[in-house]
C-alpha positions in Angstrom: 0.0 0.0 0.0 1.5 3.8 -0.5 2.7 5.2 2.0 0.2 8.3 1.7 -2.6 5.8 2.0 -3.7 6.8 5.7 -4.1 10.6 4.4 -5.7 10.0 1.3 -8.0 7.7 2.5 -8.6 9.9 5.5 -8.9 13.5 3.0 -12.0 10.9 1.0 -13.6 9.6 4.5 -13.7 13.5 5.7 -15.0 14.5 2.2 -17.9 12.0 2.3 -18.5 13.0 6.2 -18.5 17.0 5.2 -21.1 16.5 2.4 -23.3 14.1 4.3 -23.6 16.4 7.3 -24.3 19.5 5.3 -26.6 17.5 3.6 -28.5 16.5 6.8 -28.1 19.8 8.8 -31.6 20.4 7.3 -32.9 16.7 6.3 -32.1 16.7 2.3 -33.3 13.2 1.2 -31.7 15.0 -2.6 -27.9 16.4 -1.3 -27.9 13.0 0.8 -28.4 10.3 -2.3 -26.0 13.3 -4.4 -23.2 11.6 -2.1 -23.9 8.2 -3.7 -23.3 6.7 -7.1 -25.6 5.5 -9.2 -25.0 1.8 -8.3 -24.1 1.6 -4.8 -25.6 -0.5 -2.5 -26.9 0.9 0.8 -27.6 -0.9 4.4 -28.8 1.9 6.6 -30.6 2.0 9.8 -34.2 0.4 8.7 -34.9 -3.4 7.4 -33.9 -3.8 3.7 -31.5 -2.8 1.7 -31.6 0.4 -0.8 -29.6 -0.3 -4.1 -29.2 2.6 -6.9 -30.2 6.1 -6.3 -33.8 6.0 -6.5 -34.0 3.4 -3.2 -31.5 5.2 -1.3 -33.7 8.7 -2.2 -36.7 7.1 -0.9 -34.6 5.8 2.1 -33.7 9.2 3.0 -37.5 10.6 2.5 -38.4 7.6 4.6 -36.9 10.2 7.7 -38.8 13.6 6.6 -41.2 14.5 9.3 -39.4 12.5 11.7 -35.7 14.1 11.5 -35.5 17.7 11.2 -31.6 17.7 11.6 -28.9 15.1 11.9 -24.7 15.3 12.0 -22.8 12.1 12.3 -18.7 11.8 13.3 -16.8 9.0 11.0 -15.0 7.5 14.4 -11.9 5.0 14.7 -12.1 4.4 11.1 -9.5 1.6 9.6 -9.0 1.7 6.0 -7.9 -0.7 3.3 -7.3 -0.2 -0.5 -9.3 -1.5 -2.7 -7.9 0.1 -6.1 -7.2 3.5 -7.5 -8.6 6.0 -5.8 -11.4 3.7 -4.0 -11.0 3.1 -0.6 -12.5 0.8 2.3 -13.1 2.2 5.7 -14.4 0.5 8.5 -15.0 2.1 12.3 -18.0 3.5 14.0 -19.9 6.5 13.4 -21.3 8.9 16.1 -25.0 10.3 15.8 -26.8 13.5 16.8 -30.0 14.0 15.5 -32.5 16.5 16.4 -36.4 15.1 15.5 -39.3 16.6 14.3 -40.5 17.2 17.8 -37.8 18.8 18.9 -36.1 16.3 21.0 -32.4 15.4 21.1 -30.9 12.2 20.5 -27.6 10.3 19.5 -26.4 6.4 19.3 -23.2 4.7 17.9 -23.3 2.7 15.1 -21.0 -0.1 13.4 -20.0 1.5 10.0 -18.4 0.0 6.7 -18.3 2.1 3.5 -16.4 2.1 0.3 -15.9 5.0 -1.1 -14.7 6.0 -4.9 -13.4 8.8 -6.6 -15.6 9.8 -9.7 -16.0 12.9 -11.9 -13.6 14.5 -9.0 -16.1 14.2 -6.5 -15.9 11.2 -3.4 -19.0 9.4 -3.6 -20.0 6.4 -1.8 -20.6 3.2 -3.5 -21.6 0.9 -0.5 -22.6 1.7 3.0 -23.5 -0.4 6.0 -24.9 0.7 9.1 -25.4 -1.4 12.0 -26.1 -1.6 15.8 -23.2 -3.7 18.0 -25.0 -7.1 19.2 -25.3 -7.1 22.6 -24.9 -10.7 22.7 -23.0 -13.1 20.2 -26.2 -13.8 17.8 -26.4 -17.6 18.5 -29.6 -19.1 19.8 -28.5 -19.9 23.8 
């Protein structure tokens, strides 16, 4: 791997987080699929999975009336290379969201995105979202 790995992949993890957070300071289910490419592939925090930007629109919408305002930290991130200028990244991500209501809230989620560099622009091209198990998910 090149040396310059850490800080490129860390320059396309902070690009994605920038651009998903201005996108979600005021609930954009438009800016937030603009961060994905066309074919990516999209686990997020409800059942099912989103694939292509349509889905992952809708996913987004899915929130409107319920967020009014989210921001998320990209947290102990670990990174491999998959090929130019696409990188994987693997950690946690922090979240603060402000609903509808007006109430506060935040939880910590399991994160693994992949994240490709196309028409100059990071874009994601997976994301997975999950909650840490409690438990080891065998039947006791």
């Amino acid at each position: 791997m090149p040396e310059n790995l850490p800080a490129l992949a860390n320059e396309a993890l902070r690009s994605v987080e920038r651009a998903w957070n201005a996108a979600a300071q005021h609930w954009d289910a438009d800016q937030l699929a603009a961060i994905y490419t066309p074919d990516a592939v999209f686990f997020g925090g409800r059942p099912g999975i989103s694939v292509g930007l349509t889905e992952i629109r809708a996913y987004f919408a899915s929130y409107i009336g319920i967020l009014k305002s989210t921001s998320m930290a990209l947290v102990d991130q670990h990174f491999r290379q998959l090929g130019p200028e696409t990188f994987l990244a693997q950690g946690y991500v922090e979240f603060k969201f402000l609903l509808d209501s007006g109430k506060n809230s935040a939880t910590k989620m399991r994160t693994t995105l992949t994240i490709v560099k196309r028409n100059n622009q990071w874009k994601l091209i997976q994301h997975h979202f999950s909650t840490t198990p409690e438990t080891i998910p065998v039947p006791q």
